[in-house]
Structures are given as C-alpha cells and as structure tokens.
C-alpha positions in Angstrom: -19.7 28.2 88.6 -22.5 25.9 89.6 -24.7 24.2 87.1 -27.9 25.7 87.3 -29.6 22.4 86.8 -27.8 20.7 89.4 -28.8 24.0 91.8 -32.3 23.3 91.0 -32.1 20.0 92.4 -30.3 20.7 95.3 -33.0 23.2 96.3 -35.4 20.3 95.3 -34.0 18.0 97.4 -33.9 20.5 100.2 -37.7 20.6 100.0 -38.5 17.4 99.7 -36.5 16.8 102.9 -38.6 19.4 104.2 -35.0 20.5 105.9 -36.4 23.3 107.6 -38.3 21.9 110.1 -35.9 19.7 111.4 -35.7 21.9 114.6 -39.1 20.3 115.6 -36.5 17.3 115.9 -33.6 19.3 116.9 -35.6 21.0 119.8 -36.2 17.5 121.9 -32.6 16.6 121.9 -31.1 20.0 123.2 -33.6 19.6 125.9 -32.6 16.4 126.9 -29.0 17.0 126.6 -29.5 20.3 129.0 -31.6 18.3 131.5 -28.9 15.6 131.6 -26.4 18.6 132.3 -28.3 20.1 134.8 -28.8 16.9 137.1 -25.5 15.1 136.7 -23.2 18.3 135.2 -22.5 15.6 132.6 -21.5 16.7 128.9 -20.1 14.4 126.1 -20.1 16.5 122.5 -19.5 13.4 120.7 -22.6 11.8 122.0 -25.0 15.2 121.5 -23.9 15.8 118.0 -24.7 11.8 117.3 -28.1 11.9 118.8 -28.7 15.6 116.6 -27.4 13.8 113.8 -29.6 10.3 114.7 -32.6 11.7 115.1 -32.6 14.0 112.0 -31.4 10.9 109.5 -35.0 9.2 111.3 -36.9 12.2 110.5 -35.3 12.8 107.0 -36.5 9.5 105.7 -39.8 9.5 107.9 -40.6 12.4 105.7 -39.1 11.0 102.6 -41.0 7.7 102.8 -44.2 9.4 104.2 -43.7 11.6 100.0 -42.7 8.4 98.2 -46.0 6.2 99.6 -48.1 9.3 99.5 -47.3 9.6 95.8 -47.7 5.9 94.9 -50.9 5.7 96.7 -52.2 8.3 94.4 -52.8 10.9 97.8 -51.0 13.6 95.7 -52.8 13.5 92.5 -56.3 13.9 94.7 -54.5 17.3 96.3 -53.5 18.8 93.2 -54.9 22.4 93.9 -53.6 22.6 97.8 -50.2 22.6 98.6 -48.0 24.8 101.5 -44.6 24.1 103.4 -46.4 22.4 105.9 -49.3 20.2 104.4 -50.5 18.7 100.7 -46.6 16.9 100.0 -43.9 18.2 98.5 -45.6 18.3 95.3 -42.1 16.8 93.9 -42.4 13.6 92.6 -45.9 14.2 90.6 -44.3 17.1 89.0 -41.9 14.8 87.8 -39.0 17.0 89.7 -37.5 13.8 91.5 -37.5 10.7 90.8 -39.9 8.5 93.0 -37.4 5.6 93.1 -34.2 7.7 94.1 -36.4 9.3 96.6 -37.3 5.8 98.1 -33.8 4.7 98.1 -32.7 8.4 99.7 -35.2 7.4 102.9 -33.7 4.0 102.9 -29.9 5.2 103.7 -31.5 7.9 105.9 -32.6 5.1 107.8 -29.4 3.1 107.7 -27.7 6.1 109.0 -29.7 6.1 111.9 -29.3 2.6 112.6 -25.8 2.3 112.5 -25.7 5.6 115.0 -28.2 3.6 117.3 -25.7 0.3 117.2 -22.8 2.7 118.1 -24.7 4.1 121.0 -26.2 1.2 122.0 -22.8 -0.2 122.2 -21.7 2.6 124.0 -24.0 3.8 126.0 -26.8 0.9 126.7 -28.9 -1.1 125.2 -32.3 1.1 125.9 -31.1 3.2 122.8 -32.1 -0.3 120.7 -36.2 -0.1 121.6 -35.8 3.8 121.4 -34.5 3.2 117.7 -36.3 0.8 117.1 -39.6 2.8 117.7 -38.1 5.5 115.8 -37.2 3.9 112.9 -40.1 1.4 112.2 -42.5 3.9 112.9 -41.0 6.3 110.6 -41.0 3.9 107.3 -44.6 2.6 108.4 -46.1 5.8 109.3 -47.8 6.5 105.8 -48.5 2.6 104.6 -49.7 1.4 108.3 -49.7 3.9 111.0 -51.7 6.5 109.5 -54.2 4.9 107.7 -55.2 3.5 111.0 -55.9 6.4 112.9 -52.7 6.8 114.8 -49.8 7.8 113.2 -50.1 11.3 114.7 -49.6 9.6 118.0 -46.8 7.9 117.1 -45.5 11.2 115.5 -45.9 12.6 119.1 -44.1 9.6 120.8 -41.5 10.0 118.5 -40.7 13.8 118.2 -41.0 14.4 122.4 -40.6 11.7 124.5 -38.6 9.3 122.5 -36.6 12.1 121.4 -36.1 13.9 125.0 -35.6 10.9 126.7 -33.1 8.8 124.2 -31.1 12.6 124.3 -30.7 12.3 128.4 -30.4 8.6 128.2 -27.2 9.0 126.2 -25.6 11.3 128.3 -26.5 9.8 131.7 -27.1 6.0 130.8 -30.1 6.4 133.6 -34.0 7.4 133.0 -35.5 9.6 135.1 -38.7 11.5 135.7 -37.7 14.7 134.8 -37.6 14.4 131.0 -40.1 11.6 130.7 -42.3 14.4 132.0 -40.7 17.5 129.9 -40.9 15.5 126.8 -45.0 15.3 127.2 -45.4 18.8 126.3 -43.4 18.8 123.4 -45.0 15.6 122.3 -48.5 17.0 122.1 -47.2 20.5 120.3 -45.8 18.2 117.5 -48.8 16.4 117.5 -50.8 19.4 117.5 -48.8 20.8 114.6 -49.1 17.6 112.6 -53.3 17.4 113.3 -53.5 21.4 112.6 -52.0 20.4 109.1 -53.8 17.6 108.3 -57.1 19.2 108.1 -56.2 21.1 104.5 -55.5 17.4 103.3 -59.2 16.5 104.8 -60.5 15.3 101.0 -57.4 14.2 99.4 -56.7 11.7 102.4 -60.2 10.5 102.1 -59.8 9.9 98.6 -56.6 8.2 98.5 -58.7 5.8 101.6 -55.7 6.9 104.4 -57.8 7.0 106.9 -56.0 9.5 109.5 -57.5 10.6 112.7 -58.4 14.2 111.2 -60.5 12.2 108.4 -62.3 9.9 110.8 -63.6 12.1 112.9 -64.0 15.2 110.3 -62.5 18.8 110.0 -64.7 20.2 112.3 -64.0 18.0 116.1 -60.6 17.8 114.6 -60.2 22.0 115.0 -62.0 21.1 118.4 -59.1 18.6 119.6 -56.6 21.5 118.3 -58.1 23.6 120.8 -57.9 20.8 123.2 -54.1 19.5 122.5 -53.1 23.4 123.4 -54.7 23.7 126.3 -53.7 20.3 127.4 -50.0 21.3 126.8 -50.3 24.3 129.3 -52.0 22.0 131.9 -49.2 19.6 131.8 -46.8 22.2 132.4 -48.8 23.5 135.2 -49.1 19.9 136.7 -45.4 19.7 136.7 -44.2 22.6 138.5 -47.4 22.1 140.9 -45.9 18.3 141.9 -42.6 19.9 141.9 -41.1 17.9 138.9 -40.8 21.1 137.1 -39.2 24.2 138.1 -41.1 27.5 138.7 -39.5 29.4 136.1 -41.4 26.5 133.4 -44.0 29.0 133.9 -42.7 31.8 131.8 -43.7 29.4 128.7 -47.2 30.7 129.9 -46.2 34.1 128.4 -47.0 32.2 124.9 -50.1 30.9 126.2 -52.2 33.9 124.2 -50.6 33.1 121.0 -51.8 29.4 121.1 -55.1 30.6 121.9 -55.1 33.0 118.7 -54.3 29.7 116.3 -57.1 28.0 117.6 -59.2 31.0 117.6 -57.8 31.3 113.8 -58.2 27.7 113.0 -62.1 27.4 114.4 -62.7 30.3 111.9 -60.7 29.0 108.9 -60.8 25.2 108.9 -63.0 25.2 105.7 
C-alpha cells in the first residue's frame, strides 16, 4: 500500500507542475502534426510523440521556474489571500509543501530533457528545430526574472505555445515551412495569450508589489479586460482572414460556432475584473 505521505507529494508535485493544462501545449503539436499529414500524407510516430514529449518538458519547467522565482522574489507572500488553478502560484513552496531548491532543480532537468530531444531532432530532422528550442527554452527559464517584468512575457508565452509550437510540430514531420501553419498557429497564439492576460489580472496588486511589472500591471486591470475583449475578437478575425485569402479551408469556420462563448468571458470579465 502506498505511503500516504509520499501520495501527498505526488499530488503536490502534480500541482505544482500545473499537469493539467498541459493540453494548451499538447493542442499546437497535434495541429501541426495533422497539417503535416494533410499536405504531404507524411506520419512518423516516433517523431510526434518526441515533439508531445519536447514541448511538455519546456512547459513543465517554464512553469516550475516561473513558481520557484515567483516565490524568491517574494510575489507569493504579497498574494496570500488569492489563489485558483489558473492564477496567484501554486501556493506550494510558501506553504512549505515543497522544497524551493528541489523545485528549481526539477525545472532544470525539465529543461535538459527538452534539450537533448531538440539535439536529437535537430540531428535528425534539421537544424531549424535549434532556434525553435532555443526560443523555447530560454524564454521559459527567463520568463519570470526578465521577460515578464518587462512587459512581454505574455508575448513570448504566445510565440511559444502557437506558432513555435505548431510550426516546430510540422517542421519535424516535413523538414519544410510553409504558410499553412505559420498562419494556423496565430490563432492559437493569441488564445494562450489571452488566457495568460485574463489570469493575470487577479494577480494585479501582488505583481505590483513584488515590482514585476507585467503588461496587465502597466497598463491597469481595467484596459487590460479591454485588450481581453480585443485578443478574442482578433482571434476570430484571423480566422476569417485565412479562409477569405484561401490559406484556410472553409470548414475553419465552424470554430465560429464558439464565437458566443468568447463573447460571454469578456462580457463576464468586464463585470468582474475587480
């Protein structure tokens, strides 16, 4: 029988690798994958399951470092009263549930991981995986200590998570880059950075305390539930854009069918951002 204990810190762990939104990684690279089928009829399992398991070891310690410098930086201990699954930290490492020093070193191998499966498929496939990694990775240990406090780590959090993601995913299949998903990957791009910015606003004060100056705190809660608004809208319109030029197919329209439930979050977030 399983030691309760070590249970406990399993499910711990689980947390603080925020595990269940890896699809918002996951997502990018069946896309790309499907497009690369769908233009060359080309399919290598090996290859698909590497770039699944590539770019979750990238986001694992993206979102392992982004806990650890958040907690040294004192951003935790200034958000003690609001915390969800999506925003406020893990909530781990204040709590004294983890240690801060095994959780640093946890985002460390994540990132070695990913690094040795961007040498293999740069080896393998080509050498545009190396700047795609490269991106990935940096950004990912950065994105609390540099990135963020300067007002653009939820852009870089869009790069990464849609067309990085999209495009490295087709790349490794087809060893060519081509419209099609550079185009594709723009819309997931700006959900993920619409998620990220929707989230950020609950950590408004605590950010601005701890002096990480993200977008969201620069320009205050308020415009930042107006770009929301803007960042859904602006997804559609890609969309729309893309199956107008013909780079898109008609049926992309059908994701218009979700169109009135983006339109209720930012109908909900206008009237709940305080």
């Amino acid at each position: 029988m399983k030691d309760p204990a070590s249970k406990t810190e399993s499910l711990a762990w689980i947390k603080e690798l925020r595990a269940p939104f890896f699809t918002a990684v996951l997502i990018p690279v069946f896309l790309g994958t499907t497009m690369a089928w769908f233009s060359f009829g080309v399919f290598d399992a090996t290859y698909f399951i590497l770039s699944l398991i590539g770019v979750v070891c990238v986001n694992a310690g993206t979102n392992l470092a982004n806990d650890y410098f958040d907690y040294k930086s004192g951003c935790d201990e200034a958000n003690p009263d609001f915390s969800s699954p999506f925003s406020g930290g893990s909530g781990l490492l204040p709590k004294g549930v983890l240690n801060p020093r095994k959780v640093y070193i946890a985002a460390l191998i994540s990132f070695v991981f990913a690094i040795l499966i961007g040498v293999f498929l740069a080896l393998t496939r080509g050498w545009a995986i190396v700047l795609l990694g490269l991106i990935g990775v940096s950004s990912g240990y950065f994105y609390t200590t540099q990135l963020a406090p300067r007002g653009i780590g939820e852009l870089v959090v869009g790069l990464n998570c849609g067309p990085l993601a999209v495009i490295g995913s087709y790349y490794v299949q087809t060893q060519t880059i081509a419209l099609e998903p550079i185009v594709a990957s723009i819309p997931i791009g700006i959900l993920i950075l619409a998620v990220l910015w929707i989230n950020e606003i609950p950590d408004y004060y605590a950010d601005s305390k701890a002096g990480k100056m993200t977008l969201v705190t620069r320009i205050g809660k308020k415009k930042a539930v107006d770009v929301y608004g803007v960042l859904m809208i602006l997804t559609y319109a890609v969309i729309l854009m893309a199956v107008v030029f013909s780079v898109m197919p008609r049926l992309t329209l059908l994701s218009f069918l979700t169109f009135p439930l983006a339109m209720k979050a930012v109908y909900v977030a206008r009237g709940n951002y305080e």
